[in-house]
N, C-alpha and C positions, 0 to 999 in steps of 0.2 A: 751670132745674134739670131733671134726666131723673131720671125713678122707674127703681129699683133695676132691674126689669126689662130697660129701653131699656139700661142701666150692664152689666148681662151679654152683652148683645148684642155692645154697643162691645167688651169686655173679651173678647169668646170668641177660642176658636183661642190663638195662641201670640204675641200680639201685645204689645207694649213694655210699654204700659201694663198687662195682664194679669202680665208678670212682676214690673213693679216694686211692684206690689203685691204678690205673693208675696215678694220679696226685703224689703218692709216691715216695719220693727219688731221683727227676729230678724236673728242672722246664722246664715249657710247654707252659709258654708262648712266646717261639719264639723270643725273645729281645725286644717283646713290653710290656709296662707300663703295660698293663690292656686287656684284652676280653673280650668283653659280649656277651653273647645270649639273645636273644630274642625269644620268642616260636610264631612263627606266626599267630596264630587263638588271642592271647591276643592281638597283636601287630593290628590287625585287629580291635579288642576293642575302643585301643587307637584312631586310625585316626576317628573310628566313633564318637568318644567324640569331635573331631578335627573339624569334619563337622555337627555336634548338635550346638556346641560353635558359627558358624560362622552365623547362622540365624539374630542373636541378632546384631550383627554387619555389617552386609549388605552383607559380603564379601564372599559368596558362588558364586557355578558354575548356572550360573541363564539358564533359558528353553531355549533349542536350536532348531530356525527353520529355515531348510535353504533346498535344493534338488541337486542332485548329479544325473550325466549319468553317468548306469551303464552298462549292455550291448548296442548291436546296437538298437537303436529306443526306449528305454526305459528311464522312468528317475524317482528316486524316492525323493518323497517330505516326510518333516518329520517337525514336527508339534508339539510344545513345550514338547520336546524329554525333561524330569527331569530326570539329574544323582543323583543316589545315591552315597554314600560315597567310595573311592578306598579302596579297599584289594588288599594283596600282597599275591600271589602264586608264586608256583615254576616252575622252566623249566629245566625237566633231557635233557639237550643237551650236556652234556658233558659225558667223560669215566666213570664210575661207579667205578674205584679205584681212580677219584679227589674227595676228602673229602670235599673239595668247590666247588660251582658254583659261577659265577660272573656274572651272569643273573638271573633275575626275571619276574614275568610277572605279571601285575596290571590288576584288573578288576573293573567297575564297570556298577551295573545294572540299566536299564532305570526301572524307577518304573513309567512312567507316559510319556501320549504322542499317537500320531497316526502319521500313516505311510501310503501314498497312492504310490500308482505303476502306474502311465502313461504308456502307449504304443503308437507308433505313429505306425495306419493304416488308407489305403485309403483314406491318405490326409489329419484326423483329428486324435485326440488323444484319447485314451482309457485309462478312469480306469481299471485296470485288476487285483488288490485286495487290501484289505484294512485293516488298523489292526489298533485296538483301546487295548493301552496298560496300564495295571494297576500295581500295586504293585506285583498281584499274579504270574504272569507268563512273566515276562517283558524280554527282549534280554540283554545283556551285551558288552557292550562296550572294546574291551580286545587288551593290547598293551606288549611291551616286553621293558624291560628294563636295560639297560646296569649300572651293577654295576663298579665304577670308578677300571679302573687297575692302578692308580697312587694313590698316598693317598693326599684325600681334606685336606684342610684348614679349622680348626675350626674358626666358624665368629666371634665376637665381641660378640652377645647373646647366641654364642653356640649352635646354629639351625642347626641340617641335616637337609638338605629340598631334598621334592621330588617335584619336577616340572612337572605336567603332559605331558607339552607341549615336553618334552624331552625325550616322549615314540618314537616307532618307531615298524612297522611291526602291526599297527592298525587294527580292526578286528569290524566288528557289527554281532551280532553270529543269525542274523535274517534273511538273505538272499535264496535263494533256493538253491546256489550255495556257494560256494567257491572264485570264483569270483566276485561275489557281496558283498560278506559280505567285501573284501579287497574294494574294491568299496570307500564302505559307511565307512570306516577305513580310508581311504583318507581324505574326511569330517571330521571327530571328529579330527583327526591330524590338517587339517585347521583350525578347529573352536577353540580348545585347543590354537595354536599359537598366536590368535586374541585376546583372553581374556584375560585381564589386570593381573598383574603377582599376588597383593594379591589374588585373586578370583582362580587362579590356581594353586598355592605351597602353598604344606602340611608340616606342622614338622614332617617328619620320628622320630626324637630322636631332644634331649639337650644334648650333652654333658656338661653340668652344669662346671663352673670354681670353686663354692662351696667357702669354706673361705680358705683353705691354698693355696699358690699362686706358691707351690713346687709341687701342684699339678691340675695345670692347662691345660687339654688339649689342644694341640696344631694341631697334625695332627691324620687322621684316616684313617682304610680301611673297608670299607664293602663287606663280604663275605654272600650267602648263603648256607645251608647245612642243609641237610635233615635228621629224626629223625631215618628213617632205610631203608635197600629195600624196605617193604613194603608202605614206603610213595612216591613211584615212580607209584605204583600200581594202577588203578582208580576203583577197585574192590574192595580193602583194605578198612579196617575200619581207617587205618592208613594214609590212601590218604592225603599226601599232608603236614604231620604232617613237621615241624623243624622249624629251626629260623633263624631269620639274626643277622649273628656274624661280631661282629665288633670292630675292632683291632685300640687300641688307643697307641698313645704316649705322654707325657706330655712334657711340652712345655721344650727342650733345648734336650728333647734324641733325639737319634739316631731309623730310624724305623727298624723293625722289618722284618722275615721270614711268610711268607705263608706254608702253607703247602704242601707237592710237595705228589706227585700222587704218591699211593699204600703205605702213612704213615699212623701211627695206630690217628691220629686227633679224639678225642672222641667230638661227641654229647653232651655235657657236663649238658644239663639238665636233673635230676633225671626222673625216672618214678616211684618211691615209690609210696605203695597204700596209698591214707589216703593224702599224703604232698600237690599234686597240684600244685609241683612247675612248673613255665610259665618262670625261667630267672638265668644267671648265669652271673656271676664276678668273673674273676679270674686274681688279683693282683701280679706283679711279687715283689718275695722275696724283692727284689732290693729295689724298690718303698715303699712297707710301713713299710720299715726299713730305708730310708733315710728322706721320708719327713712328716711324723707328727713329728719326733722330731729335725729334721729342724726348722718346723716351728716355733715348742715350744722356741726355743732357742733364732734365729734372728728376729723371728715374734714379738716377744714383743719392741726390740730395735731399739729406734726413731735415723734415720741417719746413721745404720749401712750399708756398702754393703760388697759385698761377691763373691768370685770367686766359680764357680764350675769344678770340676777337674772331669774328665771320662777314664775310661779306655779305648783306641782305642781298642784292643783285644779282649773287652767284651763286646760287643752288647752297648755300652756306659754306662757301667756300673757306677755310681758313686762310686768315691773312697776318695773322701774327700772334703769337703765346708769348706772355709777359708777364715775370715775376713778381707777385705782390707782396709776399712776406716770407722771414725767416732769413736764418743768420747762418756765417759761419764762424767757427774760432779754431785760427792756429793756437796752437799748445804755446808757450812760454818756453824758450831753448837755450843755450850759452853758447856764444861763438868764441874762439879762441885763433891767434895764430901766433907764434916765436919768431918768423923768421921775415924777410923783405916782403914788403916797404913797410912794415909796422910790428911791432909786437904790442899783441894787446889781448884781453878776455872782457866781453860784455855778456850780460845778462839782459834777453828781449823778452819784454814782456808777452802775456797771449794779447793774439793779434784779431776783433772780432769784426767783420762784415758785411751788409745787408746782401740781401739778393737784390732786394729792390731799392736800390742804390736811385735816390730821386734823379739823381742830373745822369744815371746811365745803367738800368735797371737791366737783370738779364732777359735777353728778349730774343726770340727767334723771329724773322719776319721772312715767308712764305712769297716770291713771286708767282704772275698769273702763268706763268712760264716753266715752273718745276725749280727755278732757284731757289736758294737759303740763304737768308745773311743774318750771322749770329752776332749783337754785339753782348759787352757786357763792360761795367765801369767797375771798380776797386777803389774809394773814395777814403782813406783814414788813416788817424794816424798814430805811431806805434813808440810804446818808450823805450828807450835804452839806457841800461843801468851799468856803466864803466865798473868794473873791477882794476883793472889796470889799462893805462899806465897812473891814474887815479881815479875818485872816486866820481864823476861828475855824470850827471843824468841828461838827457839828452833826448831828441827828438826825431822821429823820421815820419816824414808824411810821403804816404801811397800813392799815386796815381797810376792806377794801371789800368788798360785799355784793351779790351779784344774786341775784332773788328775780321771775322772769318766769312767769306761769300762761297757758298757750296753747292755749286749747279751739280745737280744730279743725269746722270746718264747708266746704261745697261752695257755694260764691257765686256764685248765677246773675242775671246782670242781663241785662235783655232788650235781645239786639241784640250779645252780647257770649259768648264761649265760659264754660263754667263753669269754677271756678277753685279749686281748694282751697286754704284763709286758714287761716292759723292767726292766730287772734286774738291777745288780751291783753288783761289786767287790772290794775287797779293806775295810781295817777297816773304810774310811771314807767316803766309797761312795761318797753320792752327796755331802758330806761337803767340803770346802779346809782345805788342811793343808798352814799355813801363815807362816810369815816369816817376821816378823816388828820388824825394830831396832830402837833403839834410838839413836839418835846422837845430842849433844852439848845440852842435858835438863839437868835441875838443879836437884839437890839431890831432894828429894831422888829418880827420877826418870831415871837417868844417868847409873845405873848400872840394874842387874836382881835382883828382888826382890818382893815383896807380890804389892810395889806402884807400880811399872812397869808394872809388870803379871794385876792389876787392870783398868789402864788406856787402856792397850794394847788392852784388851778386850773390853774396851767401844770403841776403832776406829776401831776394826777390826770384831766381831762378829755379827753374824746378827741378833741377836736378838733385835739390838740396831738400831734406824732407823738413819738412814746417816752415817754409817759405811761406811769404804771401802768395804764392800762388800754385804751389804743389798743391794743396788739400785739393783745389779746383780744378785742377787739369788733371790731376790723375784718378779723378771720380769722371767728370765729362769727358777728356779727351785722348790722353794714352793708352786706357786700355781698351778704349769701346771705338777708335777712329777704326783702325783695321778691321774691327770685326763688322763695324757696319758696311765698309768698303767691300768684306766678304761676305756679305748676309744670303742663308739662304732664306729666301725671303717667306717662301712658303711654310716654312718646319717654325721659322720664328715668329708667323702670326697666328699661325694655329686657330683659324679661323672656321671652317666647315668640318660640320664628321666628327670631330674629338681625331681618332685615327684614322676615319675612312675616306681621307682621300692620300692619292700616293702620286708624286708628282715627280719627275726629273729636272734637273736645273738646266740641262739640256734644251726642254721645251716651255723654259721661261722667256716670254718675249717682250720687248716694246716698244712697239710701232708710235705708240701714244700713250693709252693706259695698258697695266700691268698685266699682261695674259699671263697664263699659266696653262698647260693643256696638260689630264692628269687622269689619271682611274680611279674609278670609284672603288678602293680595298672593302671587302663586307666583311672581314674580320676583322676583330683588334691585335690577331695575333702575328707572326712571321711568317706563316704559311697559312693553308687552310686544304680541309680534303675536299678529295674529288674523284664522283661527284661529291655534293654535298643532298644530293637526293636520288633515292636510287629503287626500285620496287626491285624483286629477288622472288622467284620461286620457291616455296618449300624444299628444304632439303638441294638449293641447289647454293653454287658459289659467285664471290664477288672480289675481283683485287680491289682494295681502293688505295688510291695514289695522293702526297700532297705536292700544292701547286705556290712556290715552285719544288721541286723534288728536294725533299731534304731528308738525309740522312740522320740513322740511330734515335728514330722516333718510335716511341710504346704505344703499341693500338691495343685497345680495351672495347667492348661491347659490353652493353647496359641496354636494363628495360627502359622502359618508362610509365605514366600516367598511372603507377600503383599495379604495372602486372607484373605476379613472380612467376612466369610460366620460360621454358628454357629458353634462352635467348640466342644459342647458336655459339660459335668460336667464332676464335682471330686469330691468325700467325701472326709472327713478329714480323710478317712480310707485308702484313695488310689483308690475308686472304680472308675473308670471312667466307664461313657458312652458314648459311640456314637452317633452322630448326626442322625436322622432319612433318610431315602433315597432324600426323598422329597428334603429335605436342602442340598441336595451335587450337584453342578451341574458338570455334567460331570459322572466318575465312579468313583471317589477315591475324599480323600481330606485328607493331611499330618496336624497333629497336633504335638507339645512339650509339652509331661507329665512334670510338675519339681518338686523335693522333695528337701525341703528347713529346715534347721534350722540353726538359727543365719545366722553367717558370711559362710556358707557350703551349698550345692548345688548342686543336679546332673539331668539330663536331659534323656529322654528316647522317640526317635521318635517313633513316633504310627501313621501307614496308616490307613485310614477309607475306606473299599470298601463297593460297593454296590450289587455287584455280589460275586456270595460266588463259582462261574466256574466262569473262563476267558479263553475263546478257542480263538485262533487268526490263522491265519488269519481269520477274520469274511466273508469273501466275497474273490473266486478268480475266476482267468477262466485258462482253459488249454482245450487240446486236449484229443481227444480219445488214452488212454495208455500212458498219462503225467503220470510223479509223483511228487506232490509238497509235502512239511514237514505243517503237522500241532504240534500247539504248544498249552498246557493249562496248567491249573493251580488252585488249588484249597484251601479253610478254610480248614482249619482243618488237618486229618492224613489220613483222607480216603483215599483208591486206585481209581484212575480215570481209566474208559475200554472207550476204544475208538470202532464206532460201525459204520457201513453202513447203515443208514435207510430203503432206499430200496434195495433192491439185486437184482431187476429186470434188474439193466442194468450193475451187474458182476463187481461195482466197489470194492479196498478194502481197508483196513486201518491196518498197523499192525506198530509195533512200532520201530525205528529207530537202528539195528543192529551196525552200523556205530559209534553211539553217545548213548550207553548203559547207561553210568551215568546219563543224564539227562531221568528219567524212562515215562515222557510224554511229549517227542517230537513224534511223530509218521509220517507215511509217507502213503500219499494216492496213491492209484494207480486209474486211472480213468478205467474203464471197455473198450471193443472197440467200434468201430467206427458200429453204427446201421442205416441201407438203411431204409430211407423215417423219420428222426429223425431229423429235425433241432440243438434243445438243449434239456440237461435235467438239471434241478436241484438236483445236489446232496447233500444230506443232511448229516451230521458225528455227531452224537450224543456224544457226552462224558458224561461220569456219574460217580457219587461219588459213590463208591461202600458202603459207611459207612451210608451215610446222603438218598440217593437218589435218587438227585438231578441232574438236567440234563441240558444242555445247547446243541444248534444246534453253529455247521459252514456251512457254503453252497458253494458251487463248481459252477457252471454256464463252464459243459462239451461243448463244440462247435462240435457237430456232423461233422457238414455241411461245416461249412465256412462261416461266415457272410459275406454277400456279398452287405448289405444296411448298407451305413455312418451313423450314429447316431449323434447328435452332439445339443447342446444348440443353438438356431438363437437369444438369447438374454430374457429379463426380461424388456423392453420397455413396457410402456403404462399397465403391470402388478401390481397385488400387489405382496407388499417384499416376500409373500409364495409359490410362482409362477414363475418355467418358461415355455418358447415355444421351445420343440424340431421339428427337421426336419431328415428327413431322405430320404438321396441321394443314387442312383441306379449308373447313369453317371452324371459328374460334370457338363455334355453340357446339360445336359435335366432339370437340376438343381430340385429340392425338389418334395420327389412325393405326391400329395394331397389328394391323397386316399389312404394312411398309414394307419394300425389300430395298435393303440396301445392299449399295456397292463404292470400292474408291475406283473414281475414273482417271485419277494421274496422281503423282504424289506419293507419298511415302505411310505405310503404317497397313493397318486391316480393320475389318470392320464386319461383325456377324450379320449375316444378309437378313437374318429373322428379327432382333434384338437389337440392333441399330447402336451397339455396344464397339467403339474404336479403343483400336488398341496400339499404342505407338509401337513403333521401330526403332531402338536406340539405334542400328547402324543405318536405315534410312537415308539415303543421298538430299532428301529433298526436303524443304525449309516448310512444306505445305501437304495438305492431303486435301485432295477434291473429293468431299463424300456427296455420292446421288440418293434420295430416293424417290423410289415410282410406286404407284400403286393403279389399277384396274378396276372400275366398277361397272359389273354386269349392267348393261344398256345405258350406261353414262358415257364412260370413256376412263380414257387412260391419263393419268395425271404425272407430273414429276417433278422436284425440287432440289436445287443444288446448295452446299454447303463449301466455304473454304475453309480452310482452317488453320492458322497460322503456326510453324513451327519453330523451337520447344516450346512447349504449352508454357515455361514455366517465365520465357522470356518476354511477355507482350502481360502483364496483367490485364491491364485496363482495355484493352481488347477484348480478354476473354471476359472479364467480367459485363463488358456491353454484349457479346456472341451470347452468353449463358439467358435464358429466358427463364 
């Protein structure tokens, strides 16, 4: 025996045992049918299986380019911006003793894309930084979302759907400011609203209607709620952890109670070491005591209907189903016998009887206790047509009676899954006791006797087919008693997920009402790979494995989103390769792993990059003692340090105090303002601490003040690799001809006389920083800076606002 003490120990945290004694000796589900959790990081699983599925069918969110004003004279353009899949997070914006929230907040990352920033100065427009985004270190797209405070309507297929476009308080997590990033959230809200509604709504859940029709849901509510304080925390290993619970009613109850602020509402999925459970079900008493054996009874009878009766005083509780119409009819048979105590052949007419038998209708009646007592009456009466030992017609009247009491219990024998029994009482249990006379037969079956007791038995016993009471007991009771005695209860209500939940009969319990503790499956198939998301180096490899391991499975790679560019191998081992750099144009290129056997299938997105750093912004400009955020991202596990090349001009880089959880965003500080300094290029080194490996970003500091226009005067009488810049002092003096240019960082060339660029197909760099300067005898020395986005041919509308 353990004292109480060692018992809280065992029982702390959120462990099985600790709940089902909370779920002990009360029921908890609030007057509604059912509640389920969800554990969120699964649930997260699921939608990406959602947006894997959607390639093959056309119906995904396709690349978004469009440009937004965000502050004054600024405006940013964005350039087949790819969403990845929504996940669902949470938002502590309520009290800390409401056990729900009714807000959530959806994320999803851009894994692909460029972003260039306009400035409008002295009359022309300025690139003033650029960012080329990959899968490694991409911005996220982040909206908040109002969980319904009334309860939806289950649809016709049973879809919760989440509709993007029904976010609100939009967010691009890329901006310098705060205000920008609301900005460019304006945008993705616009753009969200414009796209055709399949391409934009996800199935959150099915609520599955399943085969019993007593247990069909009808309305819902979704609630969020968090796994502890510590998933409030963003320091917490726990950060973020809980699920989305959601409160069903099936279709004719009455809804249900919320939880009101400072009630003990448990977290209801386990934290056991070892189990993994990711989901809960918890069935009220009520329900799977009235409708599997509902179902059993009326579900088999063609043309029956049926009143349902509820208790107003008890959350709707059902208190009894009773049959209001419809018939049955035995067939019409011949019984015969040769030998003792009678010889004789009758001919019984068909034998028809109500369900709703007035003086004893079939009725199941529901205790507040989880009993059942079924009765049912057999009222009528039946002709018999003598063939021998003459001809004479005759009478039998019916009275047959069932009167079954079926307390329900959870039967767990060790060594064996638990099992919910519905018992019985009474010497005859499921049998009837009958009640058949004779009236107006010939001898010797007129009176009680061995003939009588013999024929009686052949009209009324159901071992005999076309009895009065075979058609009825072997549609309600012979063949569906044992199977409801064995119900798995979960697989036969088929109630959350369609597939996606996966339960053991193991960890069905009942304290009171109906637990279930179970995982949330994100596939509908037998397996599923793993990962299911995975970034890969060019040219490098990946085993992928399914979970659980299963053998003599066909792995296939495929593009997607319309690109035929090589997509890499697979052995029949799982090992994929990567396409070499060469073969990827741009940075990245998305493939679909798939692990196939028979009719079964799972799918696993795999990014291909080509940089194994991605620092962004690649290119910006600011002022002496700006501070802008730089952002990276790297393969692998290594630590990235973020560095100042030179120290010569005091600039510095340390990493974002503000925004701690993401550990490489960092923030530059530009050094001060240096007398006789035009610009400097500053350079930000990031490095893998594990691999090496190093990539630049560059700054382009404005000491001075450019005080020369910069601007494109067109690509006329040029080839396609070429254009002609000019650069303006005063608009009245118009272009000066004795410019010299130069590129200060960046990729390509440019005649220092002629102001004539000229790209570099092999060029590393997405950008060319062109200077010009010019000198005038007892004025002074003037300069102007140009960026210039790379390939000319992928940013139109950029270039055509650059072009003067």
């Amino acid at each position: 025996m353990i004292n109480s003490l060692q018992e809280d120990t065992i029982m702390a945290g959120n462990s099985m045992a600790s709940l089902l004694q909370w779920l002990d000796g009360r029921s908890r589900t609030l007057g509604w049918d059912a509640i389920l959790w969800l554990e969120r990081k699964k649930l997260n699983r699921f939608l990406l299986q959602e947006y894997i599925s959607r390639f093959a069918s056309g119906h995904y969110l396709k690349p978004i380019t469009d440009s937004k004003d965000t502050v004054t004279s600024e405006r940013e353009y964005l350039y087949d911006y790819t969403l990845d899949y929504p996940r669902l997070a949470f938002l502590s914006t309520q009290d800390d003793d409401d056990p729900l929230e009714d807000k959530m907040a959806l994320t999803m990352r851009v894994v692909g894309g460029s972003q260039v920033t306009l400035k409008q100065s002295q009359g022309v427009e300025r690139a003033i930084r650029i960012d080329s985004i990959d899968p490694l270190d991409g911005p996220s797209v982040r909206m908040r979302l109002d969980l319904p405070k009334v309860a939806g309507t289950v649809g016709d297929d049973g879809r919760v759907l989440l509709d993007l476009s029904k976010g609100y308080d939009f967010q691009l997590s890329y901006g310098q400011t705060e205000f920008m990033n609301n900005k460019l959230g304006e945008l993705f809200k616009a753009k969200f609203e414009e796209i055709d509604v399949v391409d934009r709504v996800y199935p959150l859940s099915v609520l599955a209607p399943g085969i019993n029709p007593f247990m069909r849901p009808d309305r819902f509510l979704m609630r969020a709620q968090q796994a502890s304080e510590q998933a409030r925390n963003p320091r917490s290993a726990e950060y973020e952890d809980g699920a989305l619970v959601v409160f069903v009613a099936m279709n004719g109850s009455n809804l249900g109670q919320t939880p009101t602020a400072g009630s003990d509402f448990k977290y209801l999925i386990p934290d056991d070491a070892g189990k993994d459970f990711s989901a809960t079900v918890l069935y009220s008493r009520e329900i799977i005591t009235y409708a599997p054996i509902t179902n059993r009874i009326f579900g088999p009878l063609t043309g029956v209907t049926y009143r349902i009766d509820r208790d107003a005083n008890a959350n709707g509780r059902v208190t009894q189903i009773t049959a209001t119409g419809g018939t049955c009819t035995v067939p019409g048979r011949t019984i015969s016998q040769t030998s003792w105590p009678a010889d004789y052949e009758v001919n019984v007419d068909p034998f028809t009887y109500p369900y709703a038998e007035p003086t004893g209708p079939l009725k199941i009646v529901f205790g507040g206790d989880g009993s059942i007592d079924v009765t049912f009456k057999i009222l009528q009466d039946t002709t018999l047509r003598f063939v021998r030992p003459g001809t004479e017609v005759g009478t039998v009247k019916a009275d047959v009676f069932w009167n079954s009491p079926l307390p329900i219990r959870l039967e767990e024998i060790s060594g064996y899954p638990p099992r919910l029994v519905y018992g019985y009482s009474g010497a005859n249990g499921f049998w009837p006791r009958d009640n058949v006379r004779p009236v107006n037969l010939p001898p010797p079956f007129s009176a009680e006797g061995e003939a009588w007791r013999m024929l009686k038995e052949r009209l009324t016993d159901t071992p005999y087919p076309n009895s009065y009471t075979y058609d009825f007991f072997q549609k309600t009771w012979a063949n569906s008693r044992e199977t409801v005695s064995q119900l798995e209860f979960y697989k036969v209500l088929n109630l959350p997920f369609g597939h996606a939940i996966d339960a053991s009969p193991y960890d069905m319990k009942l304290p009171r009402d109906l637990v279930l503790f179970a995982k949330v499956d994100p596939t509908t198939t037998a397996f599923s790979v793993s990962p299911t998301e995975f970034v890969v180096g060019a040219g490098d490899n990946h085993t992928f494995e399914t979970e659980p391991r299963v053998t003599g499975v066909t792995w296939s790679v495929e593009n997607i989103m319309g690109d035929n560019g090589p997509k890499g191998t697979i052995t029949t081992g799982g090992k994929y390769t990567a396409p070499a750099a060469a073969q990827i144009n741009g940075y990245y290129r998305r493939v679909k792993v798939t692990a196939t056997k028979g009719s079964y299938k799972s799918s696993a997105l795999v990014s291909v990059v080509i940089r194994d750093i991605t620092i962004n912004p690649l290119i910006q400009v600011c002022e002496p003692g700006q501070k802008l955020k730089v952002w990276a991202g790297s393969l692998g596990t290594g630590a990235l340090t973020f560095s100042v090349v030179d120290q010569s001009f005091a600039g510095s880089v340390v990493p974002n105090v503000v925004n701690p959880e993401n550990r490489n965003e960092h923030i530059y500080t530009a050094g001060p303002k240096q007398t006789g300094v035009f610009y400097h290029i500053e350079e930000i080194r990031v490095t893998n601490a594990l691999t090496g490996r190093s990539q630049l970003t560059r700054v382009l500091v404005d000491h001075r003040g450019a005080n020369l226009a910069v601007s494109i005067v067109g690509s006329a009488g040029l080839p396609a690799n070429q254009l002609k810049f000019e650069a303006v002092l005063d608009p009245v003096e118009g272009p000066i001809t004795a410019a010299q240019w130069e590129i200060a960082a960046g990729s390509g060339s440019i005649d220092p006389a002629l102001g004539i660029y000229t790209v570099d197909p092999a060029g590393e760099h997405r950008y060319a920083v062109i200077i010009a300067s010019f000198s005038f005898a007892g004025v002074g020395s003037f300069y102007g800076y140009f960026v210039l986005p790379l390939p000319l041919t992928e940013f139109p509308a950029v270039m055509q606002a650059l072009t003067h």
